[in-house]
N, C-alpha and C positions, 0 to 999 in steps of 0.2 A: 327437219322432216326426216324422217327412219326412210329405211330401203333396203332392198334387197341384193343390190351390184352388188356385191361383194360375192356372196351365196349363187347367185345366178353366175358370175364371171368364174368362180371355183367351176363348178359343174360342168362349165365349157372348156375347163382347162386354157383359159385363159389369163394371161398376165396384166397389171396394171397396163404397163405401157404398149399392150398389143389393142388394150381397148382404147385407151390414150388415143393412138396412130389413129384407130377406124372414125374416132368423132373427131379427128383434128385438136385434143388440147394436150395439156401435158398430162406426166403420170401422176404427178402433183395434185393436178385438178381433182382427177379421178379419188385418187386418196385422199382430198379433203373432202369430199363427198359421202364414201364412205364410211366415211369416220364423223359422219354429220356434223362436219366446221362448216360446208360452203352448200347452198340451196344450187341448184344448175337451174340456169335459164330454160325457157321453155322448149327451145331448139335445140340445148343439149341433152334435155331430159329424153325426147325425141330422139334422137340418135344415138344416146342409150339405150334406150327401151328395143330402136332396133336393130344394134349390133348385139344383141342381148337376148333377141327372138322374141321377144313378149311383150303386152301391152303398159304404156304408161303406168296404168292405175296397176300392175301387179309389180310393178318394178319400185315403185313409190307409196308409201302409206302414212296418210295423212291423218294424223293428231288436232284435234281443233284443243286449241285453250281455250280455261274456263276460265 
């Protein structure tokens, strides 16, 4: 699934690992996320979306295969 954390976390001048701390995971996590290795559960997506200030559906965009 593509996303925008990365682009949005730039713009807040924020570091992997400061947003890491704010959801509770690693900066690891964070980075495979970005980097579109690891889907985030739904409770991370959420607590992304709002240490991040914006809504799920602008943080996450979703691809259907065909």
């Amino acid at each position: 699934m593509k996303n925008k954390i990365k682009e949005i976390r730039k713009v807040m001048k924020m570091s992997q690992d400061e947003l890491a701390k704010k959801c509770n995971v690693t900066r690891q996590t964070v980075n495979a996320i970005e980097n579109e290795k690891y889907d985030p559960t739904l409770l991370l997506a959420f607590k992304l979306s709002k240490n991040l200030h914006c809504k799920v559906d602008e943080l996450f965009i979703f691809e259907e295969e065909i």
